[in-house]
VMD Tcl script that draws the C-alpha trace (Angstrom):
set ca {
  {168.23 -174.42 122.59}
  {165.86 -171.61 121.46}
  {165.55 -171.69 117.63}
  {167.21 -168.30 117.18}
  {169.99 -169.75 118.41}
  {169.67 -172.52 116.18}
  {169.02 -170.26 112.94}
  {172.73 -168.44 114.22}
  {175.03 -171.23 115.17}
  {173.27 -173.40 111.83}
  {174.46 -170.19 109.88}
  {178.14 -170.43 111.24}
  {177.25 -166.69 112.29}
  {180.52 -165.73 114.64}
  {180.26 -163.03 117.17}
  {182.94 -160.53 116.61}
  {183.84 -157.11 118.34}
  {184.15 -154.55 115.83}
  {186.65 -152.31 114.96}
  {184.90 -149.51 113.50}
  {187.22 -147.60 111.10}
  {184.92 -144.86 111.19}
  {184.60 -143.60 114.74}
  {186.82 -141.06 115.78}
  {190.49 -141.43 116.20}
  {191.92 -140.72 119.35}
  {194.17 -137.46 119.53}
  {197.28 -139.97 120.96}
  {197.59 -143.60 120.80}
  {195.47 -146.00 123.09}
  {196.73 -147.00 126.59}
  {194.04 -149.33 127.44}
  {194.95 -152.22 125.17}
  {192.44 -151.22 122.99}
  {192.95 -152.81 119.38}
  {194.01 -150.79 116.44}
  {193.93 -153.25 113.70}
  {190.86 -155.63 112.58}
  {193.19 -158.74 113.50}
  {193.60 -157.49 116.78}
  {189.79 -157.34 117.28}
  {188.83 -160.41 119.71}
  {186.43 -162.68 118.91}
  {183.96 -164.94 120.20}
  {181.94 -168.15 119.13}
  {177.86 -168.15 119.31}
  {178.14 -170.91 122.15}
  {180.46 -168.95 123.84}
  {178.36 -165.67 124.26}
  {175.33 -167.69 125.06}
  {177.07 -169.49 127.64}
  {178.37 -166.11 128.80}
  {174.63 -164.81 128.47}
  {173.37 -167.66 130.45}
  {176.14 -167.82 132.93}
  {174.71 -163.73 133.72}
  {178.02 -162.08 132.49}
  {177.82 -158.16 132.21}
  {177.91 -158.60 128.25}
  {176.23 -156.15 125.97}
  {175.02 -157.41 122.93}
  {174.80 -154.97 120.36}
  {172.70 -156.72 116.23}
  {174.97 -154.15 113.93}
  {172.43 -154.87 111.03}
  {169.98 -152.67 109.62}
  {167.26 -151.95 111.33}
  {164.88 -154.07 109.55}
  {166.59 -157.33 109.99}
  {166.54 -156.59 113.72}
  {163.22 -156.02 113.69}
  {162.62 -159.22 112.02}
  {164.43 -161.06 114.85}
  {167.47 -160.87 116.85}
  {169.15 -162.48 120.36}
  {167.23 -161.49 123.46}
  {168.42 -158.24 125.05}
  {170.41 -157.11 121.97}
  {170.78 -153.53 121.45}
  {169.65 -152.89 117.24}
  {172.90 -150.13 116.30}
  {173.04 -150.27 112.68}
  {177.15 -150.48 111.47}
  {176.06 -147.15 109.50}
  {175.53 -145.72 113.32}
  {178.13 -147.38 114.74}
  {180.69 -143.89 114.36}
  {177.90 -141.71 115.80}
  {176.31 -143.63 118.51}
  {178.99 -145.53 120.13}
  {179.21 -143.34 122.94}
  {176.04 -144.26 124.14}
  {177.30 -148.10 124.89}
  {178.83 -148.39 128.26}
  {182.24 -148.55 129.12}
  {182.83 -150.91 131.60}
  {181.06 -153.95 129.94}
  {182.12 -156.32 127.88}
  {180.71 -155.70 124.10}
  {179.73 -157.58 121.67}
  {178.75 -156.94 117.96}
  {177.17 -159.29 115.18}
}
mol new
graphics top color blue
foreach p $ca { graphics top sphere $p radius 0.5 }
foreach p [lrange $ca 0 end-1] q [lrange $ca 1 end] { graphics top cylinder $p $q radius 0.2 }
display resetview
């Protein structure tokens, strides 16, 4: 196991889609089964998403901290959207993949 990995699952870090309170609200309610409360957010463990990773599953990972911690060091193929961002750059992140946020 790479030590990044290491460093997250030794950190308990869970990977969690995020419910951003912030991005725009849709002008009627969602028909896609698209969450509307933080509880309703799925989640997912670190050795699940690797396994996914591994496994070649159309996941996007996207490192929600600032900048500078990204920079620092982050998973492999992770897109660096700071949650500050999140609200004004989510439409670049693709719709028909699977997304992930830490």
């Amino acid at each position: 196991m790479p030590e990044s990995w290491r460093r997250l699952s030794s950190l308990g870090v869970v990977m969690t889609l995020l419910l951003v309170a912030s991005c725009r609200a849709p002008v009627s309610p969602p028909t896609t089964g698209v969450p509307t409360t933080v509880e309703a957010v799925p989640r997912i463990s670190v050795q699940e998403l690797k396994e996914r990773l591994d496994g070649g599953a159309g996941v996007i990972v996207v490192d929600a901290r600032p900048y500078e911690d990204y920079k620092a060091r982050h998973i492999s193929g992770a897109i660096s959207m700071p949650l500050a961002e999140v609200s004004s750059r989510y439409e670049e992140l693709p719709r028909t993949e699977e997304i992930v946020f830490y």
